[in-house]
C-alpha positions, 0 to 999 in steps of 0.5 A: 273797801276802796281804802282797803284795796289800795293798802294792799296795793301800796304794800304790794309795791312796798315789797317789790322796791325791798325786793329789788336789786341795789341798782333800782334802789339807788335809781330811785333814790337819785331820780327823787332826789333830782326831781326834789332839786328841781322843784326848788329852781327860781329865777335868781339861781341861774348860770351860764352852763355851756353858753346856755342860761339854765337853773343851777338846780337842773345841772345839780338834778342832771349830776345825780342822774348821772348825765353830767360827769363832775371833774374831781 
C-alpha cells in the first residue's frame, strides 16, 4: 500500500513540474546542475575569487544560479 501511495505521490508532483511555467523549469534544471557541481568540489581545484580561496566548482554552481554575471 505504502508503495502504492508513494507512486502516485511521485506522479502527482511529476505532473505538476510538466505543469509549470518555463521559469520554474529552468530553475530547477540549473539549481541541479549547481548542486551537481558542487558535489564534485576537491581541494586541489581552488582559486583565488575576490581575495577569497574558494572551490572553482562553487563559483561555477554560483554562475548557473545567476549570482555571478560572466563578462563576455
Amino acid at each position: 500500500m505504502e508503495k502504492t501511495l508513494q507512486f502516485a505521490l511521485n506522479e502527482a508532483l511529476e505532473i505538476g513540474r510538466q505543469s509549470a511555467m518555463p521559469e520554474f523549469l529552468e530553475m530547477e534544471l540549473r539549481e541541479k546542475i549547481a548542486q551537481d557541481l558542487e558535489a564534485f568540489c576537491s581541494v586541489g581545484r581552488c582559486v583565488n575569487y575576490e581575495g577569497t580561496w574558494i572551490c572553482s566548482h562553487y563559483i561555477d554552481a554560483a554562475i548557473v544560479r545567476g549570482r555571478i554575471k560572466v563578462k563576455r
